[in-house]
SEFIZA-3560 file (N, C-alpha, C; in Angstrom, 3 decimals):
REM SEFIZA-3560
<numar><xx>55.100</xx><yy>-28.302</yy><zz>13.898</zz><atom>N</atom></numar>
<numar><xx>54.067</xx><yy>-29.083</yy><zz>13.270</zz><atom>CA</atom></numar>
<numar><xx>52.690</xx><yy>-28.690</yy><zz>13.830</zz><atom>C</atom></numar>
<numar><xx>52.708</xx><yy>-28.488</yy><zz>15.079</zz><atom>N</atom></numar>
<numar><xx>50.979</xx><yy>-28.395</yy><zz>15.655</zz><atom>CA</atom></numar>
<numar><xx>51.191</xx><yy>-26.674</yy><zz>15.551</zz><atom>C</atom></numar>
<numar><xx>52.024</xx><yy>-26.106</yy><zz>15.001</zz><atom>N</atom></numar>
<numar><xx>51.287</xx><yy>-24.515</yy><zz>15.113</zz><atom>CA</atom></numar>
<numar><xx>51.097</xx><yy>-24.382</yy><zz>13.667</zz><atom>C</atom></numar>
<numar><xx>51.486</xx><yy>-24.924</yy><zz>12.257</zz><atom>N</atom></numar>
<numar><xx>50.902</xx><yy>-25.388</yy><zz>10.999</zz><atom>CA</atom></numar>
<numar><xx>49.748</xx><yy>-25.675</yy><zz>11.530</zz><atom>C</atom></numar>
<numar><xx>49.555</xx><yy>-27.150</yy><zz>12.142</zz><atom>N</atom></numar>
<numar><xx>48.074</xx><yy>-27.070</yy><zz>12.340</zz><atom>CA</atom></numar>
<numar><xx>46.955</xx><yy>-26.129</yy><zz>12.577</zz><atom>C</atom></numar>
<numar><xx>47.481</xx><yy>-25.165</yy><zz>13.507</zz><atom>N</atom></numar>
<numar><xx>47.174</xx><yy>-24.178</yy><zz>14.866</zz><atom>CA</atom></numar>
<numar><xx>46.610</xx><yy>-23.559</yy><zz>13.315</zz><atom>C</atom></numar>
<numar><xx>47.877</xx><yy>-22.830</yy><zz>12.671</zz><atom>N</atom></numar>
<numar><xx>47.406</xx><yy>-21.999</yy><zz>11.314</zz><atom>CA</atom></numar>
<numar><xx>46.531</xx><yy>-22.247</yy><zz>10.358</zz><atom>C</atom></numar>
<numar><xx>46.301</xx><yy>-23.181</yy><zz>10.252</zz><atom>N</atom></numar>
<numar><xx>45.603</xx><yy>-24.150</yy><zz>8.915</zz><atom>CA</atom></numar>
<numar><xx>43.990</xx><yy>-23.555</yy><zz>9.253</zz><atom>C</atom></numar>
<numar><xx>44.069</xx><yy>-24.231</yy><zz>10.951</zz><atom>N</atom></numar>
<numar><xx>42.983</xx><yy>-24.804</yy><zz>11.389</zz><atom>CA</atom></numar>
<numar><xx>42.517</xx><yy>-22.649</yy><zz>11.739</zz><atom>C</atom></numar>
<numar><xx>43.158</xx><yy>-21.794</yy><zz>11.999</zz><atom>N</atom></numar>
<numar><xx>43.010</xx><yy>-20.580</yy><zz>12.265</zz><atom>CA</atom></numar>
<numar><xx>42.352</xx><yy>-19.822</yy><zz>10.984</zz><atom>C</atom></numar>
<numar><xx>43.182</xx><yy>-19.986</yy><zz>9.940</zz><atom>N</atom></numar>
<numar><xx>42.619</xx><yy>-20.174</yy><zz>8.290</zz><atom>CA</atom></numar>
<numar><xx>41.690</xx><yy>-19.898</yy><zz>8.196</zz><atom>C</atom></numar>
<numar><xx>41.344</xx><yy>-21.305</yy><zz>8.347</zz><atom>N</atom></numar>
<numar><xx>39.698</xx><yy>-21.538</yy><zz>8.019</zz><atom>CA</atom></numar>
<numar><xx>38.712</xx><yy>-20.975</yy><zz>8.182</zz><atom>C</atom></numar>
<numar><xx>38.891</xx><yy>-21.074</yy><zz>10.134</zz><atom>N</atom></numar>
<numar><xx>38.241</xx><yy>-20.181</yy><zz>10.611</zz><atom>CA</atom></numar>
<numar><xx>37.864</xx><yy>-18.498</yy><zz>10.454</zz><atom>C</atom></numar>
<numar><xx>38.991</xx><yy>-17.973</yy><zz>9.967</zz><atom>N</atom></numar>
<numar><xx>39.174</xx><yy>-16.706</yy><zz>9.164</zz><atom>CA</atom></numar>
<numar><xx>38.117</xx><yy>-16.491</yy><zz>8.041</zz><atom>C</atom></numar>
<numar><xx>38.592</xx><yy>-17.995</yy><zz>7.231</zz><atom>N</atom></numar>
<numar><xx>37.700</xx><yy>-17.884</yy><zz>5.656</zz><atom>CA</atom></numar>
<numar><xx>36.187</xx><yy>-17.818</yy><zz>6.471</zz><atom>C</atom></numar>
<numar><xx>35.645</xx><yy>-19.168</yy><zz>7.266</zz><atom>N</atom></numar>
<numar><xx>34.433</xx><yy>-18.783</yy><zz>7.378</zz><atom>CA</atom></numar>
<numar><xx>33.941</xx><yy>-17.835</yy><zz>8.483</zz><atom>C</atom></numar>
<numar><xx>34.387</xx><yy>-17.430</yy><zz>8.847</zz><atom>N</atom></numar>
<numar><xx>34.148</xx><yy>-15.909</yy><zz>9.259</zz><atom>CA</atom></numar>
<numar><xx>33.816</xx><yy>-14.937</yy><zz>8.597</zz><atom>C</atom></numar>
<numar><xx>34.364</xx><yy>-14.677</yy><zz>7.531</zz><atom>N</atom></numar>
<numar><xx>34.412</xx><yy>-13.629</yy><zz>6.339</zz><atom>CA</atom></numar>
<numar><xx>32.838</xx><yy>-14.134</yy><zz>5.565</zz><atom>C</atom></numar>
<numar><xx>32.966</xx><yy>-15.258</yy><zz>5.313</zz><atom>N</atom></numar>
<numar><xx>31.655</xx><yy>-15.975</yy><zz>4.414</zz><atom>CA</atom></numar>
<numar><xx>30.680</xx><yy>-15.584</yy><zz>5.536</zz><atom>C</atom></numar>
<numar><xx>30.676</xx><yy>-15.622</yy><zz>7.157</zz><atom>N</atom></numar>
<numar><xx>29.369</xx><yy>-15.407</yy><zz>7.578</zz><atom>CA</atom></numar>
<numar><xx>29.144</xx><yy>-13.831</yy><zz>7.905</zz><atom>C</atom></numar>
<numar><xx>29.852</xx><yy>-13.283</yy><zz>7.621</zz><atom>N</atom></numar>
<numar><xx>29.985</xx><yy>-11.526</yy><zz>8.023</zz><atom>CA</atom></numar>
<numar><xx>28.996</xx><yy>-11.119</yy><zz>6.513</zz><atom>C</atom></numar>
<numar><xx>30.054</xx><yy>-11.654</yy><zz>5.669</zz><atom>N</atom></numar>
<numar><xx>29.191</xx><yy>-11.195</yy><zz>4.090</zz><atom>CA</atom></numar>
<numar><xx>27.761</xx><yy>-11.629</yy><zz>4.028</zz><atom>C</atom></numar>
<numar><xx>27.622</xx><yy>-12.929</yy><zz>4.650</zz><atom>N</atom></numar>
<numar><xx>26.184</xx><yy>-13.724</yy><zz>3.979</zz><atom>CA</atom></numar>
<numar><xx>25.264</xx><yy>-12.497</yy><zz>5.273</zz><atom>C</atom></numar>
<numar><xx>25.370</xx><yy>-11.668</yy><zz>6.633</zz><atom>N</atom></numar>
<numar><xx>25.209</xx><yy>-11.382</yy><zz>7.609</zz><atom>CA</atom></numar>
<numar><xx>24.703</xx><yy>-9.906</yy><zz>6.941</zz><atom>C</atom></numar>
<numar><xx>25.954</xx><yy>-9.589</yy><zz>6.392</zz><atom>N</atom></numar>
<numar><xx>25.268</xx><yy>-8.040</yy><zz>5.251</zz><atom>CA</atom></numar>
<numar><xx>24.215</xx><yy>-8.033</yy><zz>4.451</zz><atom>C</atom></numar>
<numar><xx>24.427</xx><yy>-9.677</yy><zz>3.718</zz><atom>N</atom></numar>
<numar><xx>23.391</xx><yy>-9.769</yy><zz>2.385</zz><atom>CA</atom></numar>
<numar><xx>22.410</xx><yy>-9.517</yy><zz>3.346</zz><atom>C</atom></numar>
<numar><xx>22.116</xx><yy>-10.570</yy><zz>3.685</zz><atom>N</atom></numar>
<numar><xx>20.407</xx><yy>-10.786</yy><zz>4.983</zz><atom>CA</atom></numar>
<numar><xx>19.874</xx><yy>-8.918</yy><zz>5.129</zz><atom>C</atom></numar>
<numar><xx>20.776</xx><yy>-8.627</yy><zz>5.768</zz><atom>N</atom></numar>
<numar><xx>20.383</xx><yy>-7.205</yy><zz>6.343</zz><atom>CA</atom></numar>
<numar><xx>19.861</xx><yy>-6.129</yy><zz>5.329</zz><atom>C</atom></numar>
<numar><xx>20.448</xx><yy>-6.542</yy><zz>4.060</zz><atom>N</atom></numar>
<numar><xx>20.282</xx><yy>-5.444</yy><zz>2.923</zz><atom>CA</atom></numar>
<numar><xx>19.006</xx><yy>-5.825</yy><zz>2.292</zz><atom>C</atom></numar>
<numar><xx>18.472</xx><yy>-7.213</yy><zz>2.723</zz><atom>N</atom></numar>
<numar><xx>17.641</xx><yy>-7.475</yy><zz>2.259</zz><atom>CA</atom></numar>
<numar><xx>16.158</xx><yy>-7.963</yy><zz>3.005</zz><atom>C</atom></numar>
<numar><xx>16.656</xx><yy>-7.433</yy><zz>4.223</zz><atom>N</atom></numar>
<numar><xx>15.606</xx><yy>-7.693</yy><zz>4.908</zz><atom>CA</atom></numar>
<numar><xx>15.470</xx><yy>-5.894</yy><zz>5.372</zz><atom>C</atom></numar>
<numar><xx>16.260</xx><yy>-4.713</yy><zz>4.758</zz><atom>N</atom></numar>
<numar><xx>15.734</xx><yy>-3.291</yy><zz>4.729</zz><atom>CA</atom></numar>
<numar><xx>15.043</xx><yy>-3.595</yy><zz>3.181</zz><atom>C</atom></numar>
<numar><xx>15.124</xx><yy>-3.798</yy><zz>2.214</zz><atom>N</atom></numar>
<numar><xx>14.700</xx><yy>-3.779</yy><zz>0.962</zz><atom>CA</atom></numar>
<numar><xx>12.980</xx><yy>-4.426</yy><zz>1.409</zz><atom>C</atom></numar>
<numar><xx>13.289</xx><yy>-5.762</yy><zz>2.624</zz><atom>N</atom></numar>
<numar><xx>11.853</xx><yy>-6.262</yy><zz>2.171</zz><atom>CA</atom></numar>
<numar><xx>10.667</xx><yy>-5.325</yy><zz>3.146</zz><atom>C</atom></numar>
<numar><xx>11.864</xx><yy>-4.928</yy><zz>3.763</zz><atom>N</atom></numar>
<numar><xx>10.747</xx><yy>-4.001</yy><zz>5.159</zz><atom>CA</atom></numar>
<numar><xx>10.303</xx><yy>-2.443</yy><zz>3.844</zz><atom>C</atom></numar>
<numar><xx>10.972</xx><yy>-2.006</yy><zz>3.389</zz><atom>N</atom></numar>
<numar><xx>10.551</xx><yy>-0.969</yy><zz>2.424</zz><atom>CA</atom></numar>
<numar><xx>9.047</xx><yy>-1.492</yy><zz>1.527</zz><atom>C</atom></numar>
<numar><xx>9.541</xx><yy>-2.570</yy><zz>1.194</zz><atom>N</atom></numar>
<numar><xx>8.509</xx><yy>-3.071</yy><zz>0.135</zz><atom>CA</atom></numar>
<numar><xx>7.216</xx><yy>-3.605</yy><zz>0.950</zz><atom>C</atom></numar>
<numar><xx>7.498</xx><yy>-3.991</yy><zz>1.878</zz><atom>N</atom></numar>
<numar><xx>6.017</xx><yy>-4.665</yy><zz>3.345</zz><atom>CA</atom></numar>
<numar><xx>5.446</xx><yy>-2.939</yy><zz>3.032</zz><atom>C</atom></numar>
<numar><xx>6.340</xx><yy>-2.066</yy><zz>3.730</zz><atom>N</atom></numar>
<numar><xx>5.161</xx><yy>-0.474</yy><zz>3.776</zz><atom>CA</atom></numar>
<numar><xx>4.684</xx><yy>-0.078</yy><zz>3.016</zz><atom>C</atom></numar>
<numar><xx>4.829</xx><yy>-0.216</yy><zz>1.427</zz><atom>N</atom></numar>
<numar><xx>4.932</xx><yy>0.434</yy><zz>0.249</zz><atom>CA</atom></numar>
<numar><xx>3.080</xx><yy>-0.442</yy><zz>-0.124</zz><atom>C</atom></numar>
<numar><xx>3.443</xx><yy>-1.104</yy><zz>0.039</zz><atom>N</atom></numar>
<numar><xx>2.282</xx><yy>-2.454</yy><zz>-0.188</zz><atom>CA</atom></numar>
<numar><xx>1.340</xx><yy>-2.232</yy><zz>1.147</zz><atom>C</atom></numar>
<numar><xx>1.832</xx><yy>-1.666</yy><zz>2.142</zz><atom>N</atom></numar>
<numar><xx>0.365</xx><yy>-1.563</yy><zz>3.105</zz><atom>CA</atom></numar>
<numar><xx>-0.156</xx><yy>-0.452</yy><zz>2.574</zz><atom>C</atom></numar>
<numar><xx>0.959</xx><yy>0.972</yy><zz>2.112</zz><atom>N</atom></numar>
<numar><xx>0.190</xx><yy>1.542</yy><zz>2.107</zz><atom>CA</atom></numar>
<numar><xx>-0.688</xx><yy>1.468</yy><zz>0.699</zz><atom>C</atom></numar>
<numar><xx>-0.463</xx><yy>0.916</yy><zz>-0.376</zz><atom>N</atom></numar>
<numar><xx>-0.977</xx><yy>0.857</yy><zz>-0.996</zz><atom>CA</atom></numar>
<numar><xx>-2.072</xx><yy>0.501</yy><zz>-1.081</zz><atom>C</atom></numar>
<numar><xx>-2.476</xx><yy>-0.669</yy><zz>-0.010</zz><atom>N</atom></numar>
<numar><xx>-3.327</xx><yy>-1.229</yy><zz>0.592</zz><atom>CA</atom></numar>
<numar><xx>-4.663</xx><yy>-0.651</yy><zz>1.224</zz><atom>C</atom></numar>
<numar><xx>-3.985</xx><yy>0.262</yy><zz>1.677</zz><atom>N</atom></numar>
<numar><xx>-4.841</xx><yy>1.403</yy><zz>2.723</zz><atom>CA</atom></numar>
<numar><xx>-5.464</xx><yy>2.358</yy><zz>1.655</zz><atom>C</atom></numar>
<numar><xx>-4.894</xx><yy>2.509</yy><zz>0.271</zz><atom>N</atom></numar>
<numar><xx>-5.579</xx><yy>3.456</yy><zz>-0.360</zz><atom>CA</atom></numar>
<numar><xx>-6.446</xx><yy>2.815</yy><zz>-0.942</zz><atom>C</atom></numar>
<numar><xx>-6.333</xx><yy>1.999</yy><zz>-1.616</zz><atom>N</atom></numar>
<numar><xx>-6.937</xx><yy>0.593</yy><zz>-2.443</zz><atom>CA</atom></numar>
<numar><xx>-8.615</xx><yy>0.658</yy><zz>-1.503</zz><atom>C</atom></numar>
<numar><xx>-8.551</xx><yy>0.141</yy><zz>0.258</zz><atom>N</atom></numar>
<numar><xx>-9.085</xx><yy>0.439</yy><zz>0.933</zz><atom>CA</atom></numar>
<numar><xx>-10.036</xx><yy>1.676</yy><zz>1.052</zz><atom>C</atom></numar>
<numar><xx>-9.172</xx><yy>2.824</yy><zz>0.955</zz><atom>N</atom></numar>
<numar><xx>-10.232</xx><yy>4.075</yy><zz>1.200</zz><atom>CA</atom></numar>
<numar><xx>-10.985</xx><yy>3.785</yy><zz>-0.240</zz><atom>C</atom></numar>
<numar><xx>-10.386</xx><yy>3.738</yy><zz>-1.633</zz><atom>N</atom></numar>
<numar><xx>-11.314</xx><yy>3.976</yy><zz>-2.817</zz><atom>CA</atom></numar>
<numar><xx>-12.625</xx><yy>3.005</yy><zz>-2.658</zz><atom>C</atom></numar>
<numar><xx>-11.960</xx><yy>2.106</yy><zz>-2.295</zz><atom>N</atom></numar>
<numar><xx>-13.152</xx><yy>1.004</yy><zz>-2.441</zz><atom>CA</atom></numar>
<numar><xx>-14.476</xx><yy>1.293</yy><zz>-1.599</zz><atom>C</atom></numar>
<numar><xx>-14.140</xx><yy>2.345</yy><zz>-0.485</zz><atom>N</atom></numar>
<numar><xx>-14.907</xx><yy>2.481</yy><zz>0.736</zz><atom>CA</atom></numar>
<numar><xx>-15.640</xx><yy>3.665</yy><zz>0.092</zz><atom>C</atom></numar>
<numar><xx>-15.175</xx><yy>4.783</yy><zz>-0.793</zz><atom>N</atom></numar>
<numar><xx>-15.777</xx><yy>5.640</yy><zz>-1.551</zz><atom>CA</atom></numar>
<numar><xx>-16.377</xx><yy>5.338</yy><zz>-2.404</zz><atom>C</atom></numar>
<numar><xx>-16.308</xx><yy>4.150</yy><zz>-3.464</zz><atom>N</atom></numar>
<numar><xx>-17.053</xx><yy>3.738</yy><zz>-4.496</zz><atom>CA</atom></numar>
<numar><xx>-18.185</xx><yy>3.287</yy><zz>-4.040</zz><atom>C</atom></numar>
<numar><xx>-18.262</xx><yy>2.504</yy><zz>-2.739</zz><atom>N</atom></numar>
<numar><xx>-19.265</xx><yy>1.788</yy><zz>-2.051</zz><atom>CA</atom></numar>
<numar><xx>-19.949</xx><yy>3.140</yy><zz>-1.639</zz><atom>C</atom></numar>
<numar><xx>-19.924</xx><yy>4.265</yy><zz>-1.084</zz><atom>N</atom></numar>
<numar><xx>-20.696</xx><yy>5.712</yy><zz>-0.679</zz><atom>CA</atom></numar>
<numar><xx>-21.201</xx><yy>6.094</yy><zz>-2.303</zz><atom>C</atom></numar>
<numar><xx>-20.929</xx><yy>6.008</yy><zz>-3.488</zz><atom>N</atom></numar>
<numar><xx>-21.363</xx><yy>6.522</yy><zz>-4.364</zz><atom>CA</atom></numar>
<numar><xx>-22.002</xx><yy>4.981</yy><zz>-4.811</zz><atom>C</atom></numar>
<numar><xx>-21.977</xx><yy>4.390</yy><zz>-4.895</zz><atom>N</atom></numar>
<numar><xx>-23.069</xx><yy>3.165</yy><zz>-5.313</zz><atom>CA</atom></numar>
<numar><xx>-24.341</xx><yy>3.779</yy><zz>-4.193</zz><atom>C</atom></numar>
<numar><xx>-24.228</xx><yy>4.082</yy><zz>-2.686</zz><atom>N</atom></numar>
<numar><xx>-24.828</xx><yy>4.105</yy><zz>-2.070</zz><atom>CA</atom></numar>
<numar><xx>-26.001</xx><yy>5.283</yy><zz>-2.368</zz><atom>C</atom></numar>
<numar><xx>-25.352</xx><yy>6.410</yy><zz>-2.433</zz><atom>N</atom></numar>
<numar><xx>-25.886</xx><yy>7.593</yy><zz>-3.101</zz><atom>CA</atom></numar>
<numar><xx>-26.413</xx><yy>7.209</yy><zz>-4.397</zz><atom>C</atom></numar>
<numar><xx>-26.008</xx><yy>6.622</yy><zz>-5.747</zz><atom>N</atom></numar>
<numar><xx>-26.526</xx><yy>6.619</yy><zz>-6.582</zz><atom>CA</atom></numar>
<numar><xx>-28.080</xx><yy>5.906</yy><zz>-6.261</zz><atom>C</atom></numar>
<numar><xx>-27.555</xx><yy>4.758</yy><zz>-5.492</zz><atom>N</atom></numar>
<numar><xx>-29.001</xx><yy>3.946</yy><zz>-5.360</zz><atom>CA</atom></numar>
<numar><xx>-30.257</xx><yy>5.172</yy><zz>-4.737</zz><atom>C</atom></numar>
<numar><xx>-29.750</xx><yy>6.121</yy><zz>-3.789</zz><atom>N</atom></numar>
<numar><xx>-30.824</xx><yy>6.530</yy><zz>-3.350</zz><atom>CA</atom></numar>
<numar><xx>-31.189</xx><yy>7.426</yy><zz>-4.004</zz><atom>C</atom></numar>
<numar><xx>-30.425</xx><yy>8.675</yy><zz>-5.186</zz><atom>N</atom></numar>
<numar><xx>-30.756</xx><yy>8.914</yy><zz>-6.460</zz><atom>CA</atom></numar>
<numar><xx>-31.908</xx><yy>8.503</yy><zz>-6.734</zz><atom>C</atom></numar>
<numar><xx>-31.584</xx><yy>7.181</yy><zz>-7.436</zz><atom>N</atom></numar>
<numar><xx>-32.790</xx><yy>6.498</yy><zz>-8.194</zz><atom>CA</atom></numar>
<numar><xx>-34.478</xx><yy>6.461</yy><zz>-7.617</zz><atom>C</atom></numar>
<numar><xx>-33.716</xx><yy>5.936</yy><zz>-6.512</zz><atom>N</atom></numar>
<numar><xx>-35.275</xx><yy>5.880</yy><zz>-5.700</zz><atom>CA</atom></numar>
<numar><xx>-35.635</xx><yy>6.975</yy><zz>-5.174</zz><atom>C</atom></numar>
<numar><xx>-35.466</xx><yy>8.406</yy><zz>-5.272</zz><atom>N</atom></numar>
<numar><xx>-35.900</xx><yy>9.383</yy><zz>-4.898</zz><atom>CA</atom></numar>
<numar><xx>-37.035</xx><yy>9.716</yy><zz>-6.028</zz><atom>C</atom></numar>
<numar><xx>-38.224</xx><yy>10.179</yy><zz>-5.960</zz><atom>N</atom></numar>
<numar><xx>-39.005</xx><yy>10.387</yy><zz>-6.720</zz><atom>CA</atom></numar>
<numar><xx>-40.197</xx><yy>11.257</yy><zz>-6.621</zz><atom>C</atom></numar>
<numar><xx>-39.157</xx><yy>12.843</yy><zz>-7.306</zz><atom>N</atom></numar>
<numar><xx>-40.093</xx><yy>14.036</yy><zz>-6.721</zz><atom>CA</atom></numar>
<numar><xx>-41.250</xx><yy>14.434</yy><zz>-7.240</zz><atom>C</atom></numar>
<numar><xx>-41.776</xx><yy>15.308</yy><zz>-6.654</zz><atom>N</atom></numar>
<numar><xx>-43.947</xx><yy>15.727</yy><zz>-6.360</zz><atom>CA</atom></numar>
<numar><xx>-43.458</xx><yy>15.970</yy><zz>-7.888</zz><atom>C</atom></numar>
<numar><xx>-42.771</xx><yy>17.061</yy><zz>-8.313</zz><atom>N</atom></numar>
<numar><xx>-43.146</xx><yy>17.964</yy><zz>-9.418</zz><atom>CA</atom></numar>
<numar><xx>-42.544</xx><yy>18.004</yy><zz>-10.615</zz><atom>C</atom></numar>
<numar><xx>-41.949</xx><yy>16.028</yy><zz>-10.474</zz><atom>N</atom></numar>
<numar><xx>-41.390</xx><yy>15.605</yy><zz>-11.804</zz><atom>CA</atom></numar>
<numar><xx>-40.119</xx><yy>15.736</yy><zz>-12.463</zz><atom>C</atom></numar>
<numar><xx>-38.915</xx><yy>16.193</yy><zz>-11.710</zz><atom>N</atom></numar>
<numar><xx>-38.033</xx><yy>16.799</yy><zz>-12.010</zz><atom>CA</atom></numar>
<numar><xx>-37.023</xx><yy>15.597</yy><zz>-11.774</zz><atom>C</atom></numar>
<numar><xx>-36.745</xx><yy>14.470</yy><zz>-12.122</zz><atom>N</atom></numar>
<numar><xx>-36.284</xx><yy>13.337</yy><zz>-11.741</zz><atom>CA</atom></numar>
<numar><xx>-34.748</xx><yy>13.757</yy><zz>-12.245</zz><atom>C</atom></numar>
<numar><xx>-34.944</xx><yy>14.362</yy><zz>-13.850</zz><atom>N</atom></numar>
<numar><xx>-33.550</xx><yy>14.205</yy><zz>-13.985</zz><atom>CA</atom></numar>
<numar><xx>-32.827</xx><yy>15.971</yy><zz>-13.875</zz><atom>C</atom></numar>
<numar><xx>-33.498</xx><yy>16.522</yy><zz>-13.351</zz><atom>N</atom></numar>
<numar><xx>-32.898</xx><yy>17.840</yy><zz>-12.994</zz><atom>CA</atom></numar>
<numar><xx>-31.916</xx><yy>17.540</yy><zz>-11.278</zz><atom>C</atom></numar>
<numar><xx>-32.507</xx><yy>16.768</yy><zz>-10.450</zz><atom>N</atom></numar>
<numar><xx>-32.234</xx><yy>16.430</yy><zz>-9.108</zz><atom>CA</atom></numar>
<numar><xx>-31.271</xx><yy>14.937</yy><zz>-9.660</zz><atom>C</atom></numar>
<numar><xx>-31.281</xx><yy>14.245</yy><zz>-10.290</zz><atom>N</atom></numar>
<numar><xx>-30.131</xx><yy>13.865</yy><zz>-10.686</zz><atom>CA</atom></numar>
<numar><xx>-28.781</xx><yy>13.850</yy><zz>-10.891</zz><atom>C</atom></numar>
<numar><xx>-29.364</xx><yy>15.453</yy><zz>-11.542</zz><atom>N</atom></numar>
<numar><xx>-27.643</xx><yy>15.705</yy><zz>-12.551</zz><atom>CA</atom></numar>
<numar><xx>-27.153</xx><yy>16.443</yy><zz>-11.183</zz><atom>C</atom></numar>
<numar><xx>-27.833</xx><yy>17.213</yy><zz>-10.248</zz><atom>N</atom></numar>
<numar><xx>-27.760</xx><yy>18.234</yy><zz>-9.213</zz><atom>CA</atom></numar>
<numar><xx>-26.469</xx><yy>17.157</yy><zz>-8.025</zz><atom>C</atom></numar>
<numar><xx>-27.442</xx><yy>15.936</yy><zz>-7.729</zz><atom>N</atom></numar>
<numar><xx>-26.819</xx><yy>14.887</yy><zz>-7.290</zz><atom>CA</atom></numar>
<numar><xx>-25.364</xx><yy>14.266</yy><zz>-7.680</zz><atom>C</atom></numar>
<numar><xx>-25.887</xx><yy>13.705</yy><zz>-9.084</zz><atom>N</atom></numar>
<numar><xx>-23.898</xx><yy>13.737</yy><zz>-9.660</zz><atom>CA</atom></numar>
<numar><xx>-23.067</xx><yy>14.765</yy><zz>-9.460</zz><atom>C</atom></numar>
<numar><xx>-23.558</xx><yy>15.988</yy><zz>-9.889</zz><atom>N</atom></numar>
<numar><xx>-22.649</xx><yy>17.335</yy><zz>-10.035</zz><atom>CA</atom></numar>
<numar><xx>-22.098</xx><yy>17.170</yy><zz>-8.313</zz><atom>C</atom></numar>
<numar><xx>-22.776</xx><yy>17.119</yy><zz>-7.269</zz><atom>N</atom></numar>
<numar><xx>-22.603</xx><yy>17.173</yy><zz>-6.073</zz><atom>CA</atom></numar>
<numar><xx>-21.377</xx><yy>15.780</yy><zz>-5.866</zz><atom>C</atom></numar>
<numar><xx>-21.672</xx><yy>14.771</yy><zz>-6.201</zz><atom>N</atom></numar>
<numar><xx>-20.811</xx><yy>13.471</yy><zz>-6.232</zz><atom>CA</atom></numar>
<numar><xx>-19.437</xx><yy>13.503</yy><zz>-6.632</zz><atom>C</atom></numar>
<numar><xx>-19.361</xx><yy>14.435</yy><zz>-7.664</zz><atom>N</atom></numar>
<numar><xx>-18.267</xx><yy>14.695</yy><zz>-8.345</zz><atom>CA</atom></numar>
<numar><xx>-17.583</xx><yy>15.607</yy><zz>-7.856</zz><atom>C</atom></numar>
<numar><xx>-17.960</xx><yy>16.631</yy><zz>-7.345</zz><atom>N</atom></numar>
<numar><xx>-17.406</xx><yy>17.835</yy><zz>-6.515</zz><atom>CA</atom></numar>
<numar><xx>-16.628</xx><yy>16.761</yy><zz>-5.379</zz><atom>C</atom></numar>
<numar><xx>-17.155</xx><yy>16.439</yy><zz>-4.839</zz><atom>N</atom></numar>
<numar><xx>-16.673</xx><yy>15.459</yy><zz>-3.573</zz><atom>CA</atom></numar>
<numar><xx>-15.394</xx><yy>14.715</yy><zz>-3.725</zz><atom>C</atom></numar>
<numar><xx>-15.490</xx><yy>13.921</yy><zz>-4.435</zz><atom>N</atom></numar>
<numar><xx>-14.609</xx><yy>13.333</yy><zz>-5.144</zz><atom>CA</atom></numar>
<numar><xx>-13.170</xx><yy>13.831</yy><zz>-5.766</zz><atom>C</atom></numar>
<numar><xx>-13.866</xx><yy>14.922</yy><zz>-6.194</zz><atom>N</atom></numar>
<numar><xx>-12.465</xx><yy>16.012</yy><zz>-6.517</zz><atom>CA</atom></numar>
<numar><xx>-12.571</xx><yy>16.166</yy><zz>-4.778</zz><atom>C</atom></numar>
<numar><xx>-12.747</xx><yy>16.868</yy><zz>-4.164</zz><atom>N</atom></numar>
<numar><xx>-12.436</xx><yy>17.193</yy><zz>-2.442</zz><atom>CA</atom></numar>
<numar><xx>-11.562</xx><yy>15.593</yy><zz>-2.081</zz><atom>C</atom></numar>
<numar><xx>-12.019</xx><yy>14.836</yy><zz>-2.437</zz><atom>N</atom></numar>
<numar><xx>-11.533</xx><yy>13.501</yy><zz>-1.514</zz><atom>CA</atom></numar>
<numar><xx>-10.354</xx><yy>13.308</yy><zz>-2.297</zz><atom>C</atom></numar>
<numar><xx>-9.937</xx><yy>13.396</yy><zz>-3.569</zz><atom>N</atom></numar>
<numar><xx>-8.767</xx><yy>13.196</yy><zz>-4.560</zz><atom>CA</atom></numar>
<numar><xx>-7.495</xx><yy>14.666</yy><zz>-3.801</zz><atom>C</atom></numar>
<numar><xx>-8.020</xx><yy>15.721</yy><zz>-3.728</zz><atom>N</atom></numar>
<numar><xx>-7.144</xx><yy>16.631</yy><zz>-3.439</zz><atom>CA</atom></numar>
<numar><xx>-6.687</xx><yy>16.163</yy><zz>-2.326</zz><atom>C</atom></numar>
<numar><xx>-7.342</xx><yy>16.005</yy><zz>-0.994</zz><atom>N</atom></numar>
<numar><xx>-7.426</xx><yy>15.487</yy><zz>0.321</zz><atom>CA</atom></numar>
<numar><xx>-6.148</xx><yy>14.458</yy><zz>0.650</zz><atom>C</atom></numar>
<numar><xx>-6.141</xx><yy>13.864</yy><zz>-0.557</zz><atom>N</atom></numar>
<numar><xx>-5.600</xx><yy>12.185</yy><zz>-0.381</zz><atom>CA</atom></numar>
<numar><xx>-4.074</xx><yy>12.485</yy><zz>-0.580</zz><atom>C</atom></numar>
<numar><xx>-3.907</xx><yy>13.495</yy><zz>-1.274</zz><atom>N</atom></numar>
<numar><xx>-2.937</xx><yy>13.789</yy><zz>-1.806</zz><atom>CA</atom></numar>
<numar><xx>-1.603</xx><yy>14.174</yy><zz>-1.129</zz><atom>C</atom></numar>
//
């Protein structure tokens, strides 16, 4: 009679054993899934970061563009010279990133 018990009560213990081994895998499979997705998202973060830090250098440049204002009238020749230069860069910083 008490080794029925012994068994019953051994059982159980078996079953939830098994339930905490499995629930022990899930966790793990999903705490590599969330650690993948945390890096994926910083780094995304970090690029998000650099563009924004480049758009802010070409707002910066454009502004001083504008307010540059040469002896011999050539406002929009030193302009386009300026973009053309902005854009070159940009391609350099796009290849760079890559």
């Amino acid at each position: 009679m008490e080794q029925d018990i012994l068994k019953t009560n051994l059982n159980g213990l078996e079953r939830k054993l098994l339930v905490l081994i499995n629930e022990h895998k899930s966790l793990k499979e999903e705490i590599k899934t969330l650690k993948t997705e945390n890096q994926e998202l910083k780094s995304g973060l970090r690029s998000r970061d650099e563009q924004l830090y480049n758009f802010k250098n070409q707002i910066k440049i454009s502004k001083i563009v504008d307010n540059i204002n040469p002896e011999d009238g050539s406002v929009s020749e030193l302009k386009k010279k300026v973009d053309d230069y902005i854009r070159e860069i940009d391609k350099c910083i796009a290849y760079l990133s890559r």
